[in-house]
C-alpha positions in Angstrom: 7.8 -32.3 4.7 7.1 -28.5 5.7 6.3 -26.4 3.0 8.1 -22.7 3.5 5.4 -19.8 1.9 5.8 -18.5 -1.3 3.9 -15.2 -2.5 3.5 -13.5 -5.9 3.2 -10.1 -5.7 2.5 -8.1 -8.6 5.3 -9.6 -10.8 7.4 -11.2 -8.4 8.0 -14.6 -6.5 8.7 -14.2 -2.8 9.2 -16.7 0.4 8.9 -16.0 3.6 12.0 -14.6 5.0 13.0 -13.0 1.4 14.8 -9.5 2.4 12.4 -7.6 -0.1 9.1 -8.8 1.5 8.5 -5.9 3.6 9.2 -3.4 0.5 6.9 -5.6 -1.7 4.0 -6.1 0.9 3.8 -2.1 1.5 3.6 -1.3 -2.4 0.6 -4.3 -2.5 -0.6 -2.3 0.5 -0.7 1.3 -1.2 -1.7 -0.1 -4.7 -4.4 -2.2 -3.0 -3.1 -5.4 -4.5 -4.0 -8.8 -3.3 -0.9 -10.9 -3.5 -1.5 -15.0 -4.1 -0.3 -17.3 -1.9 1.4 -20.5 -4.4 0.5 -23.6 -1.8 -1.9 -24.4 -4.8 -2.5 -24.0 -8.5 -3.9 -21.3 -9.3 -2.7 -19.5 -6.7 -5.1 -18.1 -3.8 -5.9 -14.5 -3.0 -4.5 -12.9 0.4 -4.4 -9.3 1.4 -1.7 -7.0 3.1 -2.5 -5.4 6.6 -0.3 -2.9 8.0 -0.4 -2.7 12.1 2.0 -0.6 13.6 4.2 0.2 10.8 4.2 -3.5 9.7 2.9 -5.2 6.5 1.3 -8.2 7.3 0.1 -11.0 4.4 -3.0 -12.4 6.0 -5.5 -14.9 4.2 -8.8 -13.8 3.2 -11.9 -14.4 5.3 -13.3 -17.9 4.8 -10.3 -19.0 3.0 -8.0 -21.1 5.2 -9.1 -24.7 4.1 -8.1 -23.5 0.5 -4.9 -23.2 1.2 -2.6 -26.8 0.8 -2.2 -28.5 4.6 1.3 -28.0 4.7 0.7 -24.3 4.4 1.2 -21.8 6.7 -2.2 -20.6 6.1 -3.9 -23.6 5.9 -6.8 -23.9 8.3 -9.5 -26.5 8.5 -13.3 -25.8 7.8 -14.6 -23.9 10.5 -17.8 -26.3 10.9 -14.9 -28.7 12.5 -14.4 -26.3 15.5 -16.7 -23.4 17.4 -15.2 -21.3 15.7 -17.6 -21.2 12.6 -21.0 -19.8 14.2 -19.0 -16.4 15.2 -17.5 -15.7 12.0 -19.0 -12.8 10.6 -20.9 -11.9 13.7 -19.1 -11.7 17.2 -15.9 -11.5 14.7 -15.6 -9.5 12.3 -12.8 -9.0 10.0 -12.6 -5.3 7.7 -9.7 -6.5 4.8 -9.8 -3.1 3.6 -8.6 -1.4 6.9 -6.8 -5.0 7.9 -9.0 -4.8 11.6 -10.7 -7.1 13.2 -13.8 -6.3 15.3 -14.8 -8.6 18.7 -18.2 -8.3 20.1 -17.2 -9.4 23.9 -20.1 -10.1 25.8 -18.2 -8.8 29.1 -17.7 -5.9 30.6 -13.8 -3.8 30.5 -15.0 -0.7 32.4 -16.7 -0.2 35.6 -18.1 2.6 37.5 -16.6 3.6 40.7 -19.8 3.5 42.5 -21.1 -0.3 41.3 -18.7 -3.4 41.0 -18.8 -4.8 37.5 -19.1 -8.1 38.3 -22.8 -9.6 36.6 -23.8 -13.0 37.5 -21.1 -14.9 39.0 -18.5 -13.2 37.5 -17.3 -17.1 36.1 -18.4 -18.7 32.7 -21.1 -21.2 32.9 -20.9 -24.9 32.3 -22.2 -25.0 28.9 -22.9 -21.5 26.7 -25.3 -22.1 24.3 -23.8 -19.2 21.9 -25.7 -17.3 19.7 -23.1 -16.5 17.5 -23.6 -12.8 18.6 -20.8 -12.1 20.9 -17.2 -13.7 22.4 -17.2 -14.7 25.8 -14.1 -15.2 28.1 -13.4 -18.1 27.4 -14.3 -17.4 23.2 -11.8 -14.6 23.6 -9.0 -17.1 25.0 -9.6 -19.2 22.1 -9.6 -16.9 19.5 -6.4 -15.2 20.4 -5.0 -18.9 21.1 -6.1 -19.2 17.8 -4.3 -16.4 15.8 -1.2 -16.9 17.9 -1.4 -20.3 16.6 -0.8 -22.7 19.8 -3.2 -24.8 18.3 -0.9 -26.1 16.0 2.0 -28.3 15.7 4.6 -29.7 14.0 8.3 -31.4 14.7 10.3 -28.6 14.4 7.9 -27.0 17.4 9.6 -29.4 19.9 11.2 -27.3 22.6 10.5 -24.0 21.6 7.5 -22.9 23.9 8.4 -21.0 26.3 6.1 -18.2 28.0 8.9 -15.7 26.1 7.1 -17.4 22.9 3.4 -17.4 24.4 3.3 -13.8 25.4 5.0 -12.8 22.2 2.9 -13.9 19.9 -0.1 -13.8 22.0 0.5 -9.7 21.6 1.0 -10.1 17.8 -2.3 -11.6 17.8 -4.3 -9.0 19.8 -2.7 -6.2 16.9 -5.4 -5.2 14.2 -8.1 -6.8 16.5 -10.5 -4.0 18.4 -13.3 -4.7 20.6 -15.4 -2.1 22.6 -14.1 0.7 20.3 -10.6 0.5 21.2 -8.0 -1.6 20.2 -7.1 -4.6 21.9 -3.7 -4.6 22.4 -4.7 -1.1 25.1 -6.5 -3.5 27.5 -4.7 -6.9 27.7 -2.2 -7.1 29.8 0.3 -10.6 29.8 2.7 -10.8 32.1 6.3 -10.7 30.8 8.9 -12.9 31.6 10.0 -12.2 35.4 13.9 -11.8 35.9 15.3 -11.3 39.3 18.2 -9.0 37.9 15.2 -6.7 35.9 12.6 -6.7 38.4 12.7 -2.9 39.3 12.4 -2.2 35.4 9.6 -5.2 34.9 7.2 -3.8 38.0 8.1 0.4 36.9 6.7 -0.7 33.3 3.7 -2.9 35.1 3.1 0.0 37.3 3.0 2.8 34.7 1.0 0.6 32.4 -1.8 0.1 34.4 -1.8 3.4 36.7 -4.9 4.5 34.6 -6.9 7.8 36.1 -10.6 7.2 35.6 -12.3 9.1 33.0 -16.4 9.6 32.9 -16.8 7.8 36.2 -16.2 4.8 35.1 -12.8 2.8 35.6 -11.0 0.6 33.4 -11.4 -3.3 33.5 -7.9 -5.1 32.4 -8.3 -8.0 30.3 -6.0 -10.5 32.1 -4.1 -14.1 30.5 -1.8 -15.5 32.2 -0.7 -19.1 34.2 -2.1 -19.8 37.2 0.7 -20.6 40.0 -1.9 -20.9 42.8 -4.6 -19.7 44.8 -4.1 -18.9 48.4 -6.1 -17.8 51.0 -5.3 -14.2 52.2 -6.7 -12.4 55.4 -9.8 -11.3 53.7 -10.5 -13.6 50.9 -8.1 -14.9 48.2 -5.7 -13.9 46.4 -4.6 -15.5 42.7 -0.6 -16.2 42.0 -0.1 -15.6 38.4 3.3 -17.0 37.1 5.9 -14.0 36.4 3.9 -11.8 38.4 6.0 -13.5 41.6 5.1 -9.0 43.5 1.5 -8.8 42.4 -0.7 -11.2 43.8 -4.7 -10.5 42.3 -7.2 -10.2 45.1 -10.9 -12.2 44.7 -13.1 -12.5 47.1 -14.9 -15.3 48.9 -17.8 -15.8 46.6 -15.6 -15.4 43.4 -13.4 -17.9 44.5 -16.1 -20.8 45.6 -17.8 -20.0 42.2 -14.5 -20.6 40.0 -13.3 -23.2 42.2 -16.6 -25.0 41.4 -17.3 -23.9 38.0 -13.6 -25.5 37.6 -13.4 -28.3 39.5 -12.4 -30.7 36.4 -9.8 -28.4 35.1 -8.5 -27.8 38.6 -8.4 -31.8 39.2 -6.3 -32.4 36.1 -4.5 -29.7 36.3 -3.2 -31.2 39.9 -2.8 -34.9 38.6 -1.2 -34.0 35.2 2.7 -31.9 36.5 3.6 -30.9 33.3 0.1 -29.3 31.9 -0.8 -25.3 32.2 -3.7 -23.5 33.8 -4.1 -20.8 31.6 -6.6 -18.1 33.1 -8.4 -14.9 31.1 -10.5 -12.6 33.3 -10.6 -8.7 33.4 -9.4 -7.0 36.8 -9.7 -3.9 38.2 -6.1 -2.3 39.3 -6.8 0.4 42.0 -5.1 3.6 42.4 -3.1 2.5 45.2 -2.0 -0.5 42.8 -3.8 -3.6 44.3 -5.8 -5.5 41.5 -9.0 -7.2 42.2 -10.4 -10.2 39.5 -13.8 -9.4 38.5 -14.1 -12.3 35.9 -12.6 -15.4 34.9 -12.7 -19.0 32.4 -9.9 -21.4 32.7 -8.2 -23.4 29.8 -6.3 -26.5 30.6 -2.9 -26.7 28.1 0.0 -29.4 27.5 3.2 -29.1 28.4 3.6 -28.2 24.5 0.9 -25.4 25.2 -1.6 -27.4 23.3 -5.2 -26.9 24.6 -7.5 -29.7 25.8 -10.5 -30.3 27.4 -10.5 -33.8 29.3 -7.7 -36.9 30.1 -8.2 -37.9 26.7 -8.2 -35.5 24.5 -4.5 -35.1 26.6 -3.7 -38.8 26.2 -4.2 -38.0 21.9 -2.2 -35.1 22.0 0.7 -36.4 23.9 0.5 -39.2 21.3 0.2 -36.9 18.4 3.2 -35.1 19.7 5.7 -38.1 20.8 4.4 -39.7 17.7 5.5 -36.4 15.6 2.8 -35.8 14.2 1.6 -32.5 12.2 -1.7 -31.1 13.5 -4.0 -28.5 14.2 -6.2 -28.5 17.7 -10.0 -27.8 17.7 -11.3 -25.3 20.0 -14.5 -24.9 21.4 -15.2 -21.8 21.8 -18.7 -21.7 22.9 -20.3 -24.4 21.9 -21.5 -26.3 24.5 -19.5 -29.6 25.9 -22.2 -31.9 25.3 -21.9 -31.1 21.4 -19.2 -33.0 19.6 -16.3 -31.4 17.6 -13.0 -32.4 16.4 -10.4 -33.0 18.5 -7.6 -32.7 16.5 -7.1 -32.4 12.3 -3.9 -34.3 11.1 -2.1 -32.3 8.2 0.5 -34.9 7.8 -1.2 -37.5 5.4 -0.5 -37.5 1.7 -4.0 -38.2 0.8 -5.4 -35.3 2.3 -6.6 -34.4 6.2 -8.4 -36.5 8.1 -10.1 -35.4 11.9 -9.9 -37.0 15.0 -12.9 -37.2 17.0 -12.7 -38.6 20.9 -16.0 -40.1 22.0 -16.3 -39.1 26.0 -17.5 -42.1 27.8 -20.6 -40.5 29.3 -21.4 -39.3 25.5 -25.3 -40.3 25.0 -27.6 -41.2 21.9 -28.0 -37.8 21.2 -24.3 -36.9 21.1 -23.5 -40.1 18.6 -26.1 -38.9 16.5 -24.8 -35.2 15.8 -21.3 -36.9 15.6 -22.8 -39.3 12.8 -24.0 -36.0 11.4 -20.7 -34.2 11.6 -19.2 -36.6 10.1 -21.0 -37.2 7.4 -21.2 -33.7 6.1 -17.3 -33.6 6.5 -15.4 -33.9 3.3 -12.2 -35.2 6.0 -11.7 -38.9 6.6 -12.7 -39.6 10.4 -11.0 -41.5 13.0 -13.0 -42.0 16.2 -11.6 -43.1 19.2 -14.7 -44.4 22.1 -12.8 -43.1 25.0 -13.0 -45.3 28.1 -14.6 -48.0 26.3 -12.2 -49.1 23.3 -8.5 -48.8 23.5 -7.3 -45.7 21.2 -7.2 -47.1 17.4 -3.9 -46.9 15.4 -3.4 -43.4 13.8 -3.6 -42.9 10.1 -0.2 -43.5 9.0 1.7 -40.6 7.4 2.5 -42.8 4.2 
């Protein structure tokens, strides 16, 4: 059973959707009070953010796995995902101004004399991360993260939509600033496209990203959105984003054998699985006369659900998790390499407390069942271990 939020604030008992929240958060905010969140006894200290004329209750750094699983700001311990080694360091989170600072370790400017593209302008196979900085694909994560498509629940069923994904991906990006600016002035996600609003959808697009240069140097667009396809074009490429139907992204030759490479297994099951997503983050540069040009790109495969996974069967678990309905939150990688194992998924449906799924690749190697061992055993969760490709996937821990 779903547990709605309750708050004390100062003297009073609150739950989410209470009509004197929003007056109760800003007086926390102005007093500087740090409100408890009642999932557990005693209760657990949050503070009060305000972003754009909003009061936000957010949990406190390092707290999630505090909180009680059924609560909305539950989170399991970060050593479970990639997420832990760039807490602190390529993210850091300010609770007295309620901001959130990204080190990204690409560019979002170029000058007009040099393209900006460094390397192969794709991520690499495996990123050894130094905890220092977010790469594309880290950044995808992260605001994946926040927005909180790594979750589910029931009562989820057949309410993504890309409406949904775009929303709350920009609720996400708010508070969070990364080269000195904030975030929200650089990403760009496609809204829904409607034939009867397309002049006013392509007039916003237009003024939006009609930029004039200033020092010299352009501005780089930080781009997510679903891939549609890639077709060739009469010099190169050029990338069809979903509800962008008018405004095709151009990428050259090189680009294009480099992600198309880099990509191959995502591309693959993207192609044999209909109802998954290719979800693409890359920066672009959109020219005066309004053509954009990808500079950089990382791919993330999703469910149908909008769940993110990495092979067939981490997608085989999560379609089980969710015809099964289940309650769970997804790992993400973020940077850590492929060859290191993590937890798939972290059930938040079992009485007795959490337990993490772990998927065992069938390539995985002596070295990889030994960190898992390790993982494992410095993990206060119950495991369940499924050998993919070799053993048939075990029962999952029953709810009761």
């Amino acid at each position: 059973m779903e547990i709605m939020s309750t708050y004390q604030l100062a003297e009073e008992i609150v739950r989410d959707g209470d009509p004197r929240l929003e007056a109760l958060l800003a007086a926390c905010h102005a007093d500087k009070r740090r409100p408890l969140c009642l999932c557990q006894d005693p209760g657990i200290e949050m503070y009060v953010a305000q972003i754009r004329g909003r009061h936000i209750i957010k949990r406190m750094p390092n707290s999630g796995s505090h909180h009680h699983p059924n609560c909305d700001s539950y989170e399991p311990p970060t050593d479970l995902s990639g997420l832990g080694p760039l807490i602190g360091s390529a993210i850091q989170e300010n609770v007295e101004e309620g901001q959130t600072n990204l080190r990204l370790d690409f560019s979002l400017s170029k000058t007009s004399r040099k393209s900006s593209q460094s390397g192969s302008g794709v991520e690499r196979d495996s990123v050894a991360s130094t905890g220092n900085k977010l790469s594309l694909r880290s950044t995808l994560h992260f605001l994946w993260e926040q927005a909180e498509f790594n979750r589910w629940s029931p009562s989820m069923s057949g309410k993504r939509t890309w409406y949904t994904v775009r929303k709350f991906l920009m609720q996400a990006a708010e508070g969070k600033k990364a080269k000195g600016s904030p975030l929200t002035d650089f990403l760009f996600v496609p809204e829904v496209f409607s034939i009867d609003h397309k002049d006013e959808i392509t007039q916003r697009r237009m003024t939006r990203l009609n930029k004039p240069p200033e020092g010299g140097r352009r501005q780089l667009w930080l781009l997510v959105g679903e891939v549609k396809e890639i077709q060739e074009s009469r010099l190169g490429h050029k990338l069809l984003i979903k509800h962008l139907p008018d405004f095709p992204i151009m990428l050259d030759e090189g680009l294009c054998r480099r992600m198309t490479n880099r990509f191959a297994m995502e591309f693959a099951l993207w192609n044999a699985l209909n109802h998954s997503h290719l979800v693409l983050i890359g920066t672009f540069e959109a020219s005066p006369s309004g053509i954009a040009t990808l500079q950089t790109a990382a791919l993330m495969l999703a469910t149908e659900t909008w769940l993110p996974f990495e092979s067939l069967f981490e997608y085989t678990l999560l379609d089980t998790l969710v015809r099964n309905n289940r309650r769970f939150i997804k790992g993400l990688r973020y940077s850590v390499p492929a060859t290191q194992p993590l937890a798939s998924a972290v059930l938040t449906d079992i009485p007795s407390g959490p337990v993490a799924l772990y998927v065992v690749p069938p390539d995985a190697g002596e070295e990889f069942n030994i960190v898992l061992e390790s993982l494992i055993a410095e993990s206060d969760f119950p495991s369940w271990i499924w050998r993919a490709g070799i053993d048939e996937m075990p029962d999952l821990p029953a709810m009761k």
